[in-house]
C-alpha positions as CSV (number, residue, x, y, z in Angstrom):
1,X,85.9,95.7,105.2
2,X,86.1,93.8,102.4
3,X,88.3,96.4,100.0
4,X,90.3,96.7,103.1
5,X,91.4,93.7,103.0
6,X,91.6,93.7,99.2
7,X,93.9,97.2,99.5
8,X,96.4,95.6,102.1
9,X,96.9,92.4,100.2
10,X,97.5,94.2,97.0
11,X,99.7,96.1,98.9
12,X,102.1,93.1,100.6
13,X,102.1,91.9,96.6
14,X,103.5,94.9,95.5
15,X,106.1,95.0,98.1
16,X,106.9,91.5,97.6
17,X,107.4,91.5,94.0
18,X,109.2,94.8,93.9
19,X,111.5,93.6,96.9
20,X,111.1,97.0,98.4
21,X,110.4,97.9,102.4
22,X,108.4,100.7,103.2
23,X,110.0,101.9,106.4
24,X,113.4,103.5,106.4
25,X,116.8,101.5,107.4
26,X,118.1,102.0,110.6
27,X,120.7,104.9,110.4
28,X,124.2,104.4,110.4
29,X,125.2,104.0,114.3
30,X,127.4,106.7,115.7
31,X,127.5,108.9,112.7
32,X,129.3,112.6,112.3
33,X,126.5,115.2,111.9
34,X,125.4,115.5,108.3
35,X,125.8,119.1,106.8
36,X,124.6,118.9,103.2
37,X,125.6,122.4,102.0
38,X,129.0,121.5,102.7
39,X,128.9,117.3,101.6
40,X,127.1,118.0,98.2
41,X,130.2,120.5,97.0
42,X,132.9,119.3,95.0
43,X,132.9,115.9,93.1
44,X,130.5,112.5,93.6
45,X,130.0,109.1,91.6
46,X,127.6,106.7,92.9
47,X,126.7,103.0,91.1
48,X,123.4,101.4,92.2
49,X,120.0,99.8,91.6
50,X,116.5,100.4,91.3
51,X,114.2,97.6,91.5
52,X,110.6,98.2,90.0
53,X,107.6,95.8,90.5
54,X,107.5,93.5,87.9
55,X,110.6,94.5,86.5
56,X,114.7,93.4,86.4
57,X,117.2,95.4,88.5
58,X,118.4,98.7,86.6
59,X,122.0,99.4,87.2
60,X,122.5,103.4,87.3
61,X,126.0,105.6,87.7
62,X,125.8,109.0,88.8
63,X,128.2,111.8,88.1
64,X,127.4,115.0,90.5
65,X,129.0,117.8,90.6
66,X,128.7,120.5,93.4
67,X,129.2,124.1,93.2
68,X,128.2,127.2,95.9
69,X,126.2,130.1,94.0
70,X,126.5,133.5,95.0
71,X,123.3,133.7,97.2
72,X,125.0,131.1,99.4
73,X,122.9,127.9,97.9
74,X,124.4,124.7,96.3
75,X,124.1,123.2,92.8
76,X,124.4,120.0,92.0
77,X,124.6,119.1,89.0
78,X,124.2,115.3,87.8
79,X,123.8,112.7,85.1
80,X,122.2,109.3,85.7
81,X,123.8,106.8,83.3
82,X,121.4,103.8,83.2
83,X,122.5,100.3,81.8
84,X,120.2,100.6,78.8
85,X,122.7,103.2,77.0
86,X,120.4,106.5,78.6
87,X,121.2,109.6,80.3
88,X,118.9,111.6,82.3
89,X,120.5,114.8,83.4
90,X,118.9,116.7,86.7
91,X,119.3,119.4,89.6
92,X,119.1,120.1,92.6
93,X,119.2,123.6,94.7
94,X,119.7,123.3,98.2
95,X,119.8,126.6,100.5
96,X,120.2,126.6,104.4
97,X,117.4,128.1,105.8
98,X,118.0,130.8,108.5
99,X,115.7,128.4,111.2
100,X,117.9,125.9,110.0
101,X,115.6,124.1,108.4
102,X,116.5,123.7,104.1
103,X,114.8,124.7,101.1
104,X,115.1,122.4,98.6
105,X,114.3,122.4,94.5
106,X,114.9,119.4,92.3
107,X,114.3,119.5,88.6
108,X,112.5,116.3,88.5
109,X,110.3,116.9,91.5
110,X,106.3,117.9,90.6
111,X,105.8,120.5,93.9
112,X,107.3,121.5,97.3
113,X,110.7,118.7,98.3
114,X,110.6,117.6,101.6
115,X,114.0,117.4,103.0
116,X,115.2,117.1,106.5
117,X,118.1,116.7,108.1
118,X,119.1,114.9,111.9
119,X,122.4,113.9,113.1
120,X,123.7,111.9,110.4
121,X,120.7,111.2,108.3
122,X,118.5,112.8,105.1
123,X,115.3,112.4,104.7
124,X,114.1,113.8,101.1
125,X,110.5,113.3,99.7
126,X,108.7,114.3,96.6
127,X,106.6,113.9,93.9
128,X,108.1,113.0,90.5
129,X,107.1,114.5,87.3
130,X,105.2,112.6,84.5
131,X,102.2,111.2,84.2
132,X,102.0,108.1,87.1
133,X,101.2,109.6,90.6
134,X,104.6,108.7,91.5
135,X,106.0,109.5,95.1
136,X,110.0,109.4,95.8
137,X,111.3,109.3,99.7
138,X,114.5,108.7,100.2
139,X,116.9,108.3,103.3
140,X,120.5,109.3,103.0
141,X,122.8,107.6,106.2
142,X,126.4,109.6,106.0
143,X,128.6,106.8,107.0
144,X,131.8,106.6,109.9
145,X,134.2,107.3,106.8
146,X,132.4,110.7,106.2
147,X,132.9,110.4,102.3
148,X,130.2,107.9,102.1
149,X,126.3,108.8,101.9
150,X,124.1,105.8,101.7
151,X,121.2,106.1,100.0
152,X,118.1,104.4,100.1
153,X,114.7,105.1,98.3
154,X,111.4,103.5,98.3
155,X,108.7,104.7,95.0
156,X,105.1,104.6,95.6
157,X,102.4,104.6,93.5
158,X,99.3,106.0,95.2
159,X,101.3,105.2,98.5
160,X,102.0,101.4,98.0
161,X,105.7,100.8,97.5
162,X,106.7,99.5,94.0
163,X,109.8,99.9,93.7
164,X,113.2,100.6,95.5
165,X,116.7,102.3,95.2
166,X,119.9,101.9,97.0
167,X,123.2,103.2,96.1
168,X,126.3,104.2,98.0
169,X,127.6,108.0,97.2
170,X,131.0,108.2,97.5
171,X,132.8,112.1,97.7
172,X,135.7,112.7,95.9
173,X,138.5,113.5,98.7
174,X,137.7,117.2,100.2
């Protein structure tokens, strides 16, 4: 009972010093239906922050670029520009399913990618490469403007929440 206890407060700590919630926002009300084979084609810049425990706010600008391959999956391409001066470059591949399900790769995921899609929300989890038992879910909220994909993430170590991410995606006009 006693590490109980012990597990949960550490837990609340975390959260508090990371600023971070572990459940998901409330999705954009009265949404258009997210299709993400179509949305992630073409041109998006995004500018946000992630908040680690412990840590200051790191500002991040994304450049992504989406293209269709021939076996009818998407690419997208992007570059994270941190504040610090770095650039991390990554990818994603994202096929439609025949159920209608997606199958989903991203080159900074360790293992399978969770990704779901209902009405006008995403819901993407993985694990993250490198050496920390790291643990990435995210939920993306297309917004009424339908150029706009908000994006929220919560990191967990070990499943306590230490960190968290939110950034607006805006699309280049279609």
């Amino acid at each position: 009972m006693h590490r109980a206890v012990l597990l949960s407060a550490v837990a609340l700590f975390a959260c508090a010093l990371a600023g971070c919630s572990s459940s998901p926002p409330a999705p954009a009300p009265d949404g258009a239906a997210f299709t993400p084979e179509v949305w992630f084609l073409g041109e998006m810049h995004s500018s946000g922050r992630l908040k680690l425990m412990g840590g200051a706010p790191k500002a991040l600008h994304v450049d992504s670029s989406g293209r269709a391959l021939a076996d009818g999956s998407v690419r997208l391409d992007q570059a994270i520009h941190w504040d610090a001066g770095r650039t991390d470059n990554r990818f994603w591949l994202l096929r439609r399913e025949p159920g209608g399900g997606y199958a989903v790769t991203l080159s900074d995921a360790r293992g399978p990618v969770a990704f779901d899609v209902a009405g006008s929300r995403a819901h993407l989890k993985y694990r993250m490469k490198g050496r920390w038992p790291l643990t990435m879910e995210q939920w993306m909220d297309l917004q009424a403007d339908g150029r706009t994909l908000q994006n929220h993430g919560v990191v967990r170590l070990l499943g306590v929440p230490i960190g968290a991410l939110d950034e607006p995606i805006v699309h280049e006009p279609f």
